[in-house]
N, C-alpha and C positions, 0 to 999 in steps of 0.2 A: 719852303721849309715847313715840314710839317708835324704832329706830334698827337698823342692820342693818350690820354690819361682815364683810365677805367678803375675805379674805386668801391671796393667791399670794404662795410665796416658793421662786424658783428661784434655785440659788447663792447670790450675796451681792447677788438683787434682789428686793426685796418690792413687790407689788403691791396693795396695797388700795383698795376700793370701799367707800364710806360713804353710805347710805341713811335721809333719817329726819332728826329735831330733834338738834340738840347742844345740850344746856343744864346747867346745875347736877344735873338725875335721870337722863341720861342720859350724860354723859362720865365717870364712873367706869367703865361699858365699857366706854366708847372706850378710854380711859387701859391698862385693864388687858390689850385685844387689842393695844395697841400699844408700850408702854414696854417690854416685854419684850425687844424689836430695839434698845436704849439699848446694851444689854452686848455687843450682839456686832461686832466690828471692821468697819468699812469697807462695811457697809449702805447700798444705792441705794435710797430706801424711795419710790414715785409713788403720792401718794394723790387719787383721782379723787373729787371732792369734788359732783360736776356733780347728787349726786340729795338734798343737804341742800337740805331747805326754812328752816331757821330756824338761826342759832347765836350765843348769845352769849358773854359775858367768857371762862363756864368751859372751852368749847370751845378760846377762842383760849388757853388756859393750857394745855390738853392740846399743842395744837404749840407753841407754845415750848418746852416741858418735852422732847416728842419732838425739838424742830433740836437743841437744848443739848446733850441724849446722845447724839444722831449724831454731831453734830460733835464732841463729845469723845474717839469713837471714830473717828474719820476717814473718818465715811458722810456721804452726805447724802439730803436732803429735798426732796421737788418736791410741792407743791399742786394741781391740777389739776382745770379745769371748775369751777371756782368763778362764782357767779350775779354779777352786779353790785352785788348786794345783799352777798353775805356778801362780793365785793372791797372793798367800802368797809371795812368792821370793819378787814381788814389796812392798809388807805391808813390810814384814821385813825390808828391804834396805831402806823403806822411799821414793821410788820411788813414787808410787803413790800418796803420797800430792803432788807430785810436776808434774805427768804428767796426760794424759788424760787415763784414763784407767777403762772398760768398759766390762762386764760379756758379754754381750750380742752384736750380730754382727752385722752391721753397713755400709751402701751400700756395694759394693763387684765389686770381676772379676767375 
């Protein structure tokens, strides 16, 4: 299982690209490339989702966990190039009335 997290951050925009499974052995990377932008004010964080093939529960707990500390800091969160497949996860959960989240992909690394 494998995963590949490539990260641009110019001023207060971060760009990330996420390649590869998200799952319970693989999102403790995820988490720890990306929570670190929790603490810092007013982060535009687009993360281009278009090259995950698989994600489940633990995944969709790493972005909640990521909008939470955004928004607490008054940044925000955009999804982007999600498959139809990992769109459903968010439609089910209801994630998506409440985050940005977008088929199509969205500046980049």
């Amino acid at each position: 299982m494998n995963i590949s997290i490539d990260i641009q951050e110019i001023d207060n925009h971060v760009f990330a690209k996420i390649n590869g499974e998200i799952d319970a052995y693989t999102a403790p990377k995820l988490r720890e490339a990306l929570i670190p932008f929790n603490d810092k004010y007013g982060i535009e964080m687009s993360i281009d989702l278009s090259g995950v093939t698989y994600m489940d529960s633990t995944g969709l707990g790493v972005f909640v966990g990521l909008f939470k500390g955004l928004r607490t800091n008054e940044g925000k969160l955009s999804l982007n190039g999600l498959t139809s497949r990992i769109e459903r996860l968010f439609d089910i959960t209801g994630l998506s009335k409440i985050m940005d989240i977008n088929t199509e992909v969205e500046g980049g690394v």
